[in-house]
N, C-alpha and C positions, 0 to 999 in steps of 0.2 A: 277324584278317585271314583271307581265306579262298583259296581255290584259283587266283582270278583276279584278283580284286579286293584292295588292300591298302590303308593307309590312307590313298591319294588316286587313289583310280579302278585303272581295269583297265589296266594299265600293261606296253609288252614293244617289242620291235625290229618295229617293222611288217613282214608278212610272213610273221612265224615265231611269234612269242611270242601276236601279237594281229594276225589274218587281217580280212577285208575278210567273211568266214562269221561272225566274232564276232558283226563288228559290227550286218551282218545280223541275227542272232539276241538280240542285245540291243534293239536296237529292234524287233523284234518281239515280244519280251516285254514291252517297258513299255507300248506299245501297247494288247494284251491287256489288260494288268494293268490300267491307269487307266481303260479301258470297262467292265471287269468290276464297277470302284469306284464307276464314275459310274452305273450301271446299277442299283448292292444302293441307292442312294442313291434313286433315281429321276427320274434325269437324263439324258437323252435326246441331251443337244448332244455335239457330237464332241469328243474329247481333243485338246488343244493344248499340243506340245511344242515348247520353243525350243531352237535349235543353235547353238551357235559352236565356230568351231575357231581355233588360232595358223596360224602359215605357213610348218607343216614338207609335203610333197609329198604326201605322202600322207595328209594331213587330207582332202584331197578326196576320196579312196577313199571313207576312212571315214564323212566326213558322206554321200554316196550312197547308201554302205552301209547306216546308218542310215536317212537317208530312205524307203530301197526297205523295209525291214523297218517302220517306223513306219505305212505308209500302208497295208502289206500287210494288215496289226494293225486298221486304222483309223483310227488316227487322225494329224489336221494336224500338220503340220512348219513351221515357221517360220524362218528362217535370219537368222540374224546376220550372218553369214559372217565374216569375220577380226575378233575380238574378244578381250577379255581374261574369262578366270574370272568374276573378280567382276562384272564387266557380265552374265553368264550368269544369275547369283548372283541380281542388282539386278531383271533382267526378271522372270527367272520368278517371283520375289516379288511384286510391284508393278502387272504385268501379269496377274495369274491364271492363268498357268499351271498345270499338273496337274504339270511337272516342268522341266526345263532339265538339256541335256547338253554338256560341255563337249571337245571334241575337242584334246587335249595332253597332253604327256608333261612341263610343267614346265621343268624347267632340262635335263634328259637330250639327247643330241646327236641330231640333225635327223632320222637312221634310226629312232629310237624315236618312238611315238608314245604317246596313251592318251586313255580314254574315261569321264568325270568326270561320274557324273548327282548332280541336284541337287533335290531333290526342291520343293515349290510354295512352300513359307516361307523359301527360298533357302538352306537348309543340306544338309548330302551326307546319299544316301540313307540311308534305318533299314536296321540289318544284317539285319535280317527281309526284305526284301525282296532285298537281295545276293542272299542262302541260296538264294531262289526263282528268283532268275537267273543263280547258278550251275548250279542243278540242270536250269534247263533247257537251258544251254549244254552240259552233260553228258550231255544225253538219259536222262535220270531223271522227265522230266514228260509226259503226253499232248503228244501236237502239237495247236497252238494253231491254232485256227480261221482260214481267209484269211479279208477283207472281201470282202465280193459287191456288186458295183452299186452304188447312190449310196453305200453305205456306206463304201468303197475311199476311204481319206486325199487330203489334197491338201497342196501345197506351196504356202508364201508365201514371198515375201521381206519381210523385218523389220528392212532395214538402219533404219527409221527408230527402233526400241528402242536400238539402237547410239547413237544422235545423241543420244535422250533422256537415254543415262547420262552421256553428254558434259557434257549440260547440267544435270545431277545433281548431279556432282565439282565444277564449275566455283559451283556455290549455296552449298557446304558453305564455301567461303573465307571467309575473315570481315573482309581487309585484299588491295587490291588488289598485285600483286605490280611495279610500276613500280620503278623504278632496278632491280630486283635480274637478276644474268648467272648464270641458270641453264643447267646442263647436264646432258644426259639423255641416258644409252646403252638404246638401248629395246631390244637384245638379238637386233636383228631379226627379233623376235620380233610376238606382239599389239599388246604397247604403240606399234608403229610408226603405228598406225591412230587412233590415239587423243592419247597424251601430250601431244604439241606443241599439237597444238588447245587443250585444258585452258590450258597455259601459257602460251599465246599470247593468249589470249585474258583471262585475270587480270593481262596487260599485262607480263609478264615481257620481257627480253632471252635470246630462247630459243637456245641452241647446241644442236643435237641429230647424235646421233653414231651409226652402227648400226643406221638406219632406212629398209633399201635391201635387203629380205629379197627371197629367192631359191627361198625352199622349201628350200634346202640348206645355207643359211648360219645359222641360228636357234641363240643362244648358244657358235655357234662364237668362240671366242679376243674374247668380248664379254659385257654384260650381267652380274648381279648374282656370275657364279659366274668372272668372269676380270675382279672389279675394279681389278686394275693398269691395264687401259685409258684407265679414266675418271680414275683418280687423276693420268694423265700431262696427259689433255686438260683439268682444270681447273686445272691448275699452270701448265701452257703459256698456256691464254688467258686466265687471270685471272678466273676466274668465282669467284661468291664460294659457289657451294653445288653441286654435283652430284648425280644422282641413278642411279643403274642398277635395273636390271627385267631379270625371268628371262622365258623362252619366253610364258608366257603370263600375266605382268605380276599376279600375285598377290603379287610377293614385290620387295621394295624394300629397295636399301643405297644410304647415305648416303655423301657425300665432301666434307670441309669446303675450305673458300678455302685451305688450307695442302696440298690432298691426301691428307692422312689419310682411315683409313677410319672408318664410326659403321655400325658394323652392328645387327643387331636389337637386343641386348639396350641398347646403348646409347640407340638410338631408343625403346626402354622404358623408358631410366633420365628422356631428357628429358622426353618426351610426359608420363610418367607424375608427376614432380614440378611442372610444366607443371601438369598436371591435378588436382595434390591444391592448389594456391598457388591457383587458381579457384574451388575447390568439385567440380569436375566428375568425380574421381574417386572414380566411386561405391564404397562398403564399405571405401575408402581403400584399397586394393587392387590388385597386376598379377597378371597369368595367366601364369605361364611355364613352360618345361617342363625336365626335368633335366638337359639340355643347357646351360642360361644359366651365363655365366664368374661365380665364387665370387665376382667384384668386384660384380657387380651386387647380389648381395642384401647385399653390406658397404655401398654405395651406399644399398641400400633402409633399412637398419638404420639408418643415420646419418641420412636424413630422414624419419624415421617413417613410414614407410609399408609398411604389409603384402602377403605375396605368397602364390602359393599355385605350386604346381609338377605338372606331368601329364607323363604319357609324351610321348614326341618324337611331332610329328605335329601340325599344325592342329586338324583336326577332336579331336582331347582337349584342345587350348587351347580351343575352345570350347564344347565339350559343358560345362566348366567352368562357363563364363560364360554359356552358355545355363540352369543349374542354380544359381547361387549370383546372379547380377546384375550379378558385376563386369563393366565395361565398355571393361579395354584389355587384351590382352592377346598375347601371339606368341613366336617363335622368334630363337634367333639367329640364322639363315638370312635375317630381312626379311620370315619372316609375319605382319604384327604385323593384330592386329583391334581395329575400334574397334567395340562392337556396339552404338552410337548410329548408327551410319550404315549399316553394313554387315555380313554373316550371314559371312563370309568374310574371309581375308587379301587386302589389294588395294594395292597396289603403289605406286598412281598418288594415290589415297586419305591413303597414308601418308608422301607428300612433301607434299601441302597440308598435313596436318598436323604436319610439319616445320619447312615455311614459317610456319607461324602461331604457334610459339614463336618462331622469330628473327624476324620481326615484330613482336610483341606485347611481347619482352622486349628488343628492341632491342640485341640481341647477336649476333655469330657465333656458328657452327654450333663452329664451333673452340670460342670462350670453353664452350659450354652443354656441350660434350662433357668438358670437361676437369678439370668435379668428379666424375668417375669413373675409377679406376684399374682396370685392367683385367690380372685377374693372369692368370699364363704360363702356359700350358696344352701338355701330350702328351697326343696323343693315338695310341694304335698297333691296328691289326686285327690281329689272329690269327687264322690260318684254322686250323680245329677241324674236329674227326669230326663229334662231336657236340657241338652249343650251349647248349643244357642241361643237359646233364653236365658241358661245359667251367664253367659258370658258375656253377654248384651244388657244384661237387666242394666237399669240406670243408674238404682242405687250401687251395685257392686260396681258398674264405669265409674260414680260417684268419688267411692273408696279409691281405686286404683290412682285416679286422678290427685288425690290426698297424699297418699303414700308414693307419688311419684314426684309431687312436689318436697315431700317430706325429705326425698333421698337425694334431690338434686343433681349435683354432678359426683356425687361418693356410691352411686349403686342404680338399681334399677326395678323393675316388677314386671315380669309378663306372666297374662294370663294367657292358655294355649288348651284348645279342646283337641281329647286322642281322636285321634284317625280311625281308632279298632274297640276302645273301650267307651259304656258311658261317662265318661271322665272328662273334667277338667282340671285340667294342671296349673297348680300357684304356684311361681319360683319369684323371690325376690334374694339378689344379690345383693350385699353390704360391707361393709369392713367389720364386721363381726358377726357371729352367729345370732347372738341373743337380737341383735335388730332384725335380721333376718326372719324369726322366727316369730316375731312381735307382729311384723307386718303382713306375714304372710296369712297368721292366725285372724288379725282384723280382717282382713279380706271375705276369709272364710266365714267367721261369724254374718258378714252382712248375707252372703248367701244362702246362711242356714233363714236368718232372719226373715230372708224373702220366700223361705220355705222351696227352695231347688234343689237341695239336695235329700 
């Protein structure tokens, strides 16, 4: 990760963290940069960048901001305008784009925003070129030449690439969706613009809940990261399946006819047995990261099917499976990727392919969830001087080493330093809380011990 950027875009509280001058300044580098490319190439035509943003207030700064920097550069801007990720993802792939930026901060509350480029094959920029757009945000690089005369970018509107992904999601179905009372909290976020069409359209009974954004209301006390909402509203009206979506609809949790929750790894456990009982899961294979609950790979273990594990983060579930071939793969958070369809986690994506298990197997979401146990998990931050020290010390290795022998094959411990906080994270997995909680607190004690936090 580097100084602005971390493992999903440049990310900070509009205003403060991440100015309307960034944004400027990053669009005037990709600018630069893709003329520069198309030019060692010897390619004449102008660089064509597509934008989307969710519908927190100050996405509109920022695509501006962008804009006026893009055009300044040279090259065309194309606007999506309120869209999801993976629709960003889908164009700049499909449509030949030189790159696609995505304006959102994800699940984070409405003040924060952030700015997601994605480079022409629809996967997140090479960290080589980050490096070079930091450095120029830092004033480490010559200043980049303005456009002169016809040269100077132009703006389009592109809401028709929007409409295409629409009709995209809505091809991949394989069974139309009639009788079923589906419900969708879209987060009031992206997915507002989008979701119901999909589901309306594959004939579904749509309930949609959250889809009345404000600019100020985006994942407020809604959507994938506050799903008690939905778990009330499909209990209440009887829907036999629910779905929720974060700010900008990359990330999908499930709620069965009962209200219960089927978050990522369990949308792992179905899809991907779903997928080996087909054929269709290549190298027999999921992608998951070291976050996934101890029950899932006990799940994976009992139906034959193998896994592989990456650091927290999408973009290393998929650099995975852009590198090995396997092709399902995600978080427990509801980033899950199918990389037959899609270069990214997508939200809307991964409730069709929800629907198409309990279609196809002619079962609730309930019954498909329920040969999976899903053991108790603590999880605690410690806030620490130092995160590396903290997580290194030998006595607290010492401990880990203890309580990893202690849990054997019934559970686990990892320790994990934040990305964005001073913090270290202790989760230990068990068949019960109280173990759980026993060893995560020894761990901690040896840290206080050593005096790191």
């Amino acid at each position: 990760m580097g100084k602005y950027f971390g493992t999903d875009g440049f990310r900070g509280e509009a205003g403060i963290d991440l100015t309307a001058d960034h944004a400027y300044k990053v669009g005037r580098f990709l600018g630069w940069y893709y003329n520069m490319l198309r030019e060692r190439n010897g390619n004449n035509e102008p660089v064509r960048i597509v934008i989307g943003k969710d519908t927190r207030r100050s996405s509109y700064m920022f695509e501006y901001s962008l804009v006026a920097g893009l055009t300044a550069s040279g090259a065309d801007a194309y606007l999506l305008h309120v869209t999801t990720t993976p629709s960003v993802a889908y164009i700049a792939r499909v449509d030949d784009f030189d790159c696609g930026i995505m304006i959102s901060a994800s699940h984070n509350p409405y003040y924060d925003n952030g700015i997601k480029v994605i480079n022409g094959k629809g996967e997140k920029l090479e960290e080589d070129v980050i490096v070079e757009i930091e450095r120029y945000l830092d004033g480490e690089m010559e200043e980049i030449p303005f456009a002169l005369k016809d040269a100077i970018g132009r703006t389009t509107d592109y809401a028709a690439g929007r409409n295409r992904y629409i009709g995209y999601l809505i091809s991949i179905a394989t069974r139309s969706f009639k009788g079923k009372k589906v419900a969708l909290d879209c987060a009031n976020g992206s997915a507002s613009a989008i979701a119901k069409n999909v589901f309306d359209a594959l004939g579904a009974e749509t309930h949609v809940i959250n889809n009345h954004p404000n600019g100020l209301n985006i994942n407020t006390d809604c959507g994938s990261t506050h799903i008690h909402v939905l778990q009330e509203y499909v209990k209440e009206s009887g829907c036999d399946v629910g779905f929720a979506y974060d700010g900008d609809a990359d990330r999908c949790i499930a709620v069965d006819e009962n209200g219960s929750v089927v978050d990522g790894d369990l949308i792992l456990y179905i899809c991907g047995k779903y997928m080996k009982e087909t054929g269709t899961l290549r190298n027999n294979t999921v992608v998951t990261t070291i976050m996934s609950n101890f029950g899932l790979y006990k799940a994976f273990d009992r139906e034959g099917i193998s896994y592989e594990k990456t650091a927290v983060g999408d973009k290393y579930v998929y650099e995975n499976m852009a590198a090995t071939g396997n092709c399902l793969g995600g978080e427990q958070s509801g980033h899950i990727i199918f990389s037959k369809h899609a270069t990214t986690g997508d939200g809307i994506l991964t409730s069709l392919k929800v629907m198409e298990v309990i279609l196809e197997k002619k079962q609730t979401l309930a019954k498909l969830a329920s040969e999976y146990e899903v053991y108790p998990q603590v999880l605690k931050n410690v806030k620490v001087k130092d995160k590396k020290a903290a997580q290194d010390d030998e006595k607290v290795q010492a401990e880990v080493a203890k309580v990893t022998e202690s849990l054997g094959s019934n559970g686990r411990i990892l320790l994990r330093q934040s990305g964005t906080e001073p913090v270290v994270r202790v989760m230990v997995e068990a068949s019960d809380l109280e173990t759980c909680e026993k060893y995560v607190d020894q761990v901690i004690k040896v840290m206080e011990e050593q005096g790191h936090c």
